[in-house]
C-alpha positions as CSV (number, residue, x, y, z in Angstrom):
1,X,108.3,138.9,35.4
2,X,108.0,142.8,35.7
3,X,109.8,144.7,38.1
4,X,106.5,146.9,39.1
5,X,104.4,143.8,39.8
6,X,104.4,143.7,43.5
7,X,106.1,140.5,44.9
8,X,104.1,138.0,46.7
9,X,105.4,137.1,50.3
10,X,107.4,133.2,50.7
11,X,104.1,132.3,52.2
12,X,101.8,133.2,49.5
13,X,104.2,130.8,46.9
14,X,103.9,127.8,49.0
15,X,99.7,128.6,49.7
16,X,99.5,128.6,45.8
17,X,102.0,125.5,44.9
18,X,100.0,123.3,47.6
19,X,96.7,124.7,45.9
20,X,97.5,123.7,42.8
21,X,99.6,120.2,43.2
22,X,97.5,117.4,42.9
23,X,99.9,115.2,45.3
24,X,102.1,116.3,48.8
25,X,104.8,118.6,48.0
26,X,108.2,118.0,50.1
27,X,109.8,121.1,51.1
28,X,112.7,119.7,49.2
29,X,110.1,120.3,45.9
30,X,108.9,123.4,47.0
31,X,112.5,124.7,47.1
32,X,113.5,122.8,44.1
33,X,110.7,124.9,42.2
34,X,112.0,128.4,43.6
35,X,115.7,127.8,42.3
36,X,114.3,127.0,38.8
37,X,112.2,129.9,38.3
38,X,115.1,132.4,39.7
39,X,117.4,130.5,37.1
40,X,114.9,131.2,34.7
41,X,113.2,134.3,35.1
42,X,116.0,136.5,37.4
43,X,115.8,139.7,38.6
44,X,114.1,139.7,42.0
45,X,112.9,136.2,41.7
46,X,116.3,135.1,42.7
47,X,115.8,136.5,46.1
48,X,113.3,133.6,46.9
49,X,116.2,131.2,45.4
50,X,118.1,132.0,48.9
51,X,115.7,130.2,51.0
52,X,116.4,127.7,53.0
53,X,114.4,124.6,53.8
54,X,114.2,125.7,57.2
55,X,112.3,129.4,55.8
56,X,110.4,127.1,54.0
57,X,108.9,125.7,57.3
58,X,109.4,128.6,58.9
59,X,106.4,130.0,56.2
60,X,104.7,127.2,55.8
61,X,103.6,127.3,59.9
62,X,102.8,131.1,59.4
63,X,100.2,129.7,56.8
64,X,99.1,127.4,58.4
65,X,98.5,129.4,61.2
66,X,96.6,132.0,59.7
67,X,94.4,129.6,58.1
68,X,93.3,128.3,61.0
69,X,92.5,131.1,62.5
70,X,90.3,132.9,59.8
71,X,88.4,129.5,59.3
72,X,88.3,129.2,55.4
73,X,87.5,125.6,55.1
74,X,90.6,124.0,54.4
75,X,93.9,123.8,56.3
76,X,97.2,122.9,55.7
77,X,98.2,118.9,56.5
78,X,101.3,116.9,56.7
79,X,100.9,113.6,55.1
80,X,102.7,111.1,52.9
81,X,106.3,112.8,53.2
82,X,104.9,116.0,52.4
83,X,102.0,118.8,53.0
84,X,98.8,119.4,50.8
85,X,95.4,121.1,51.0
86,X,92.7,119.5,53.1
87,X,89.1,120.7,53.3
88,X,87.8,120.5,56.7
89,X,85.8,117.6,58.1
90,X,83.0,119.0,58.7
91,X,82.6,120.6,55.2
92,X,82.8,116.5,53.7
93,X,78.4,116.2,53.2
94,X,78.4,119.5,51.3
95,X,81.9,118.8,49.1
96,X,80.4,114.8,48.2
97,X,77.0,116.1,47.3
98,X,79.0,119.0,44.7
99,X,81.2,116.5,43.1
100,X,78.5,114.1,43.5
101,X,80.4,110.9,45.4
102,X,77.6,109.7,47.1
103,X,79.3,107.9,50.2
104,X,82.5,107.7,50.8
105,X,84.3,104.3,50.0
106,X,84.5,101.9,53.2
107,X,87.3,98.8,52.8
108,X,85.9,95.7,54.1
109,X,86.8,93.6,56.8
110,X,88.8,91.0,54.8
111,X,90.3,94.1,52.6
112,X,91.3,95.3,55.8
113,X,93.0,92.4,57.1
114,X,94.4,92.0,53.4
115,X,96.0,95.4,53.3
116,X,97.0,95.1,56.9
117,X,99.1,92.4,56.5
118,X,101.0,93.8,53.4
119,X,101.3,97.0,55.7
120,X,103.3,95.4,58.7
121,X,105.2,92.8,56.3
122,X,106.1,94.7,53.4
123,X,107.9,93.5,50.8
124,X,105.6,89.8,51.4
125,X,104.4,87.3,48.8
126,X,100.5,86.3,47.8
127,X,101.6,83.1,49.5
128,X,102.9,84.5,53.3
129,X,99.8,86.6,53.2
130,X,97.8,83.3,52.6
131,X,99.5,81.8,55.2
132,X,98.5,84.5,58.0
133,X,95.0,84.8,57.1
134,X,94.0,80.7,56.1
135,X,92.5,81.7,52.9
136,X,93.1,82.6,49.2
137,X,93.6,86.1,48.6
138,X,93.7,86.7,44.9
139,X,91.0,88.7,44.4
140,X,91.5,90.7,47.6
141,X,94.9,91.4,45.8
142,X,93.6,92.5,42.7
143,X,90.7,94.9,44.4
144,X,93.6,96.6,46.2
145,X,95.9,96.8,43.3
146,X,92.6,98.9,41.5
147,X,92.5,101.1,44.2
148,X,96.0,101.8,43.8
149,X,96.5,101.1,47.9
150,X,98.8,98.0,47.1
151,X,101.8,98.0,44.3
152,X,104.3,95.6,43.1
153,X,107.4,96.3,44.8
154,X,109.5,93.7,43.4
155,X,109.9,89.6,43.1
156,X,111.1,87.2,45.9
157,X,114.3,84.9,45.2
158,X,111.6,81.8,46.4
159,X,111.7,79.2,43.8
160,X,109.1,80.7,41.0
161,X,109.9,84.4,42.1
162,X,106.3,85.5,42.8
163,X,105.8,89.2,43.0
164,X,106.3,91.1,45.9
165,X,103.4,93.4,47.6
166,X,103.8,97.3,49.2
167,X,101.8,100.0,50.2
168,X,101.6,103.0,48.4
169,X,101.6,106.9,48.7
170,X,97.9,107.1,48.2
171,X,97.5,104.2,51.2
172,X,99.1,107.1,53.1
173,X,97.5,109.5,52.1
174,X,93.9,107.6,52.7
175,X,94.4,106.9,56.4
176,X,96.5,110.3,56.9
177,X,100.0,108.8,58.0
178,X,102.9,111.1,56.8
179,X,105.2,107.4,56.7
180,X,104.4,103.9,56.8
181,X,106.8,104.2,60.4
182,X,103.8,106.0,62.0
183,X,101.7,102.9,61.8
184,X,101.1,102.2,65.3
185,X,103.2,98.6,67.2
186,X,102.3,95.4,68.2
187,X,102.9,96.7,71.6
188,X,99.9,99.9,71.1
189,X,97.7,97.5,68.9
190,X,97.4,95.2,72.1
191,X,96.5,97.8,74.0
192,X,94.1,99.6,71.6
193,X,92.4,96.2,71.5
194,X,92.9,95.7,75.4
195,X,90.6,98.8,75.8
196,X,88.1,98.3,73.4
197,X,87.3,94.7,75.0
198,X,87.0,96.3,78.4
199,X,84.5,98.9,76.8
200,X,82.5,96.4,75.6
201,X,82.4,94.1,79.2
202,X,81.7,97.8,80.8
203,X,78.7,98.3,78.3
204,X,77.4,95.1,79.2
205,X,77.6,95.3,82.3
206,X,75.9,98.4,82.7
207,X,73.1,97.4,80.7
208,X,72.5,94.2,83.0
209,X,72.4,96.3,85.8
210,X,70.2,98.9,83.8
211,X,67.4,95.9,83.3
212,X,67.8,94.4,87.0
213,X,67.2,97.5,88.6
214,X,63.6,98.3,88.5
215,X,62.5,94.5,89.3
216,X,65.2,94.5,92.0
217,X,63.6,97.6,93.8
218,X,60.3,96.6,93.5
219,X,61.4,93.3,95.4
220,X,63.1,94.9,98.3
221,X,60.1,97.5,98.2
222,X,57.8,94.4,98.6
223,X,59.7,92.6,101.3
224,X,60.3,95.5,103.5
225,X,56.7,96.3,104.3
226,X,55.5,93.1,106.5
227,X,58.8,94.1,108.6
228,X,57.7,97.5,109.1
229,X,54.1,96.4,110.3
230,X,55.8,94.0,112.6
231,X,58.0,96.6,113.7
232,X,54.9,98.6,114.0
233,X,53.1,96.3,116.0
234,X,56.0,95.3,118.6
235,X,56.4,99.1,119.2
236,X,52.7,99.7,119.7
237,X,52.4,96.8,122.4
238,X,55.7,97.9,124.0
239,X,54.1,101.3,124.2
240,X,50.9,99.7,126.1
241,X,52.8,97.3,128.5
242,X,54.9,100.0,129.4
243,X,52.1,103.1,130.3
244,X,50.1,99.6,132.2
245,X,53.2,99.0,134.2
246,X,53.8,103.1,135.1
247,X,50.4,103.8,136.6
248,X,50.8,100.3,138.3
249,X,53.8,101.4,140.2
250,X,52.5,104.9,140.9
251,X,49.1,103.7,142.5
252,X,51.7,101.4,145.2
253,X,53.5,103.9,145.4
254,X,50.5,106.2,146.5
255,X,49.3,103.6,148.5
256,X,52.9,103.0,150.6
257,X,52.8,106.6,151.0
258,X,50.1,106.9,152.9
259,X,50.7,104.4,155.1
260,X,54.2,105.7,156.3
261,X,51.8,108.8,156.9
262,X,49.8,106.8,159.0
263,X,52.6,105.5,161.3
264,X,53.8,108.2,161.8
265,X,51.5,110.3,163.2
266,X,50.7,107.1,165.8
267,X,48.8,104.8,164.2
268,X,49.7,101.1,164.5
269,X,49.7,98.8,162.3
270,X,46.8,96.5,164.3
271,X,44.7,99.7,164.3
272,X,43.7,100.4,160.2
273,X,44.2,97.8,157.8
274,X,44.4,98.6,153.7
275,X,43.5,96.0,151.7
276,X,44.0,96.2,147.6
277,X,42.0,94.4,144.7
278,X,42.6,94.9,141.3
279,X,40.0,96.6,139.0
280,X,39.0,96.5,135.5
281,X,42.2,97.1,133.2
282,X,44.4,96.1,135.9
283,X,44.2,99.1,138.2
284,X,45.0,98.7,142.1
285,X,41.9,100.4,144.4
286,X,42.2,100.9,148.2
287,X,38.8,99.3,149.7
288,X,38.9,99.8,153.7
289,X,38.1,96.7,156.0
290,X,35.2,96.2,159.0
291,X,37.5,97.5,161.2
292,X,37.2,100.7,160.5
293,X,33.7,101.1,161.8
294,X,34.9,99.3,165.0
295,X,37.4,101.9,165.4
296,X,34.7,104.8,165.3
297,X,32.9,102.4,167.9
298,X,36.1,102.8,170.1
299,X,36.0,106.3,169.5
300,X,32.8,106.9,170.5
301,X,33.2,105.2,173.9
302,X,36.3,107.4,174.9
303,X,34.4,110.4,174.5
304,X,31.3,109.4,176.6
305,X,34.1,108.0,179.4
306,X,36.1,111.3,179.0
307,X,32.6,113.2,180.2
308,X,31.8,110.9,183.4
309,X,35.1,111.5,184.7
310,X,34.5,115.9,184.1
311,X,31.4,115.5,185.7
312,X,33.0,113.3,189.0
313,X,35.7,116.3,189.2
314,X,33.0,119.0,189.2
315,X,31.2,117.0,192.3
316,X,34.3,116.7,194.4
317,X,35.3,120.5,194.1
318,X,31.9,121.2,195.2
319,X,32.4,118.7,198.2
320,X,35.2,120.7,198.7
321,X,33.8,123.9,198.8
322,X,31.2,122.9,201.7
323,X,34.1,121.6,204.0
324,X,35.4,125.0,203.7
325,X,32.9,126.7,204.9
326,X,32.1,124.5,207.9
């Protein structure tokens, strides 16, 4: 290394190593690999020798930091003990049409259940994994061996020794656990399962309300319309009883009137009579007896009495008057 070739910062090193490694480097490797090259190369290389493990992370969180933020399509991840390159996500379509994967490899459901098993029971025989899922397994084994997700581990003291079954860095590294401790527990698998079950009973509930709605409003929509005519109806011959029975009571009341008028300016009750009979629609009308013209009758009579007795007055004052003179 020359002395007037600039130095590259701690971060820089550990951007390039993890850029270059085909597998998660440890801080423990990436350290490893700075001592080596100050015992080999010296001068100011030996500087980076004095880091610590804690600069390493220290450095590695500044880079990962700043690759975040200037969005270069691949970040810095912690998996499988250590930390490696990642592309982005979203970037995957684009990357599998370059290298030309086609779709990206799915496990299936009895490979899952396979590799599960070895996951939670490791070390475990072909024989207990048999045991928890009721059927053979061999060439569920043997798939999983291929894609390097399951390795031999060791053999059992059973009689026979059959070969013992593990998981793998690269099962780490496929479903992005940086130890096989982060698996999640019985405890968080029952409740992961707990929820999915009620989002399913929610889903089907909501579509069974979903296809009883419209038929259900058209049904109320259908019942509730006789009750509003009926409704209808009973309010509109309400209405009519009630204006019938109002201009009932204010024609007796009219008619009581007038007769308390009558007595009392004198009249008795022998000398006018009222009689009522009821009309068309109901209505009350006054209709005035035979008496009446009887009455005029006695009128009549008074008056002609009333002028005798003026003129009998006007002869006796003239009686009068001759007896004065005499």
């Amino acid at each position: 290394m020359s002395d007037v070739n600039v130095l590259p910062e701690l971060k820089q090193l550990i951007g390039a190593m993890l850029f270059v490694s085909k597998q998660p480097l440890t801080l423990t490797t990436m350290r490893r690999a700075l001592q080596q090259v100050a015992e080999k190369e010296g001068g100011a290389a030996r500087d980076f020798a004095k880091a610590t493990e804690a600069d390493l992370g220290v450095a590695l969180e500044a880079l990962k930091v700043e690759m975040e933020s200037r969005n270069l399509g691949f970040h810095v991840t912690e998996v499988a003990h250590g930390f490696k390159l990642e592309n982005d996500v979203n970037c995957g379509p684009w990357l599998r049409q370059l290298l030309e994967k086609g779709r990206a490899a799915h496990l299936s459901r009895p490979a899952l259940e396979t590799l599960a098993i070895v996951a939670y029971r490791q070390p475990c025989t072909r024989a207990e994994i048999e045991a928890v899922r009721g059927v053979a397994v061999d060439s569920l084994i043997h798939n999983l061996l291929e894609l390097q997700l399951v390795k031999v581990v060791g053999r059992s003291e059973l009689p026979g020794k059959p070969w013992q079954y593990g998981t793998t860095q690269a099962f780490l590294e496929h479903f992005g656990l940086r130890a096989i401790d982060d698996l999640p527990g019985v405890e968080e698998l029952r409740r992961m399962e707990a929820e999915q079950i009620k989002r399913r009973e929610t889903a089907k509930v909501e579509a069974a309300v979903a296809e009883e709605a419209p038929s259900g409003i058209e049904t109320e929509a259908a019942g509730a319309a006789p009750e509003t005519v009926a409704v209808s109806g009973q309010s509109v011959d309400e209405d009519v009883e009630s204006e019938t029975g109002t201009g009932l009571e204010s024609e007796d009341a009219v008619i009581k009137e007038e007769a308390a008028q009558r007595e009392e300016a004198g009249a008795g009750p022998d000398d006018e009579a009222v009689h009522a009979e009821e009309g068309e629609g109901g209505a009350v009308v006054p209709k005035e007896d035979d008496e009446d013209a009887d009455d005029e009758d006695d009128e009549d009579d008074d008056e002609d009495d009333e002028d005798d007795d003026d003129e009998d007055d006007e002869e006796d004052a003239k009686d009068v008057k001759k007896r004065g003179k005499k």
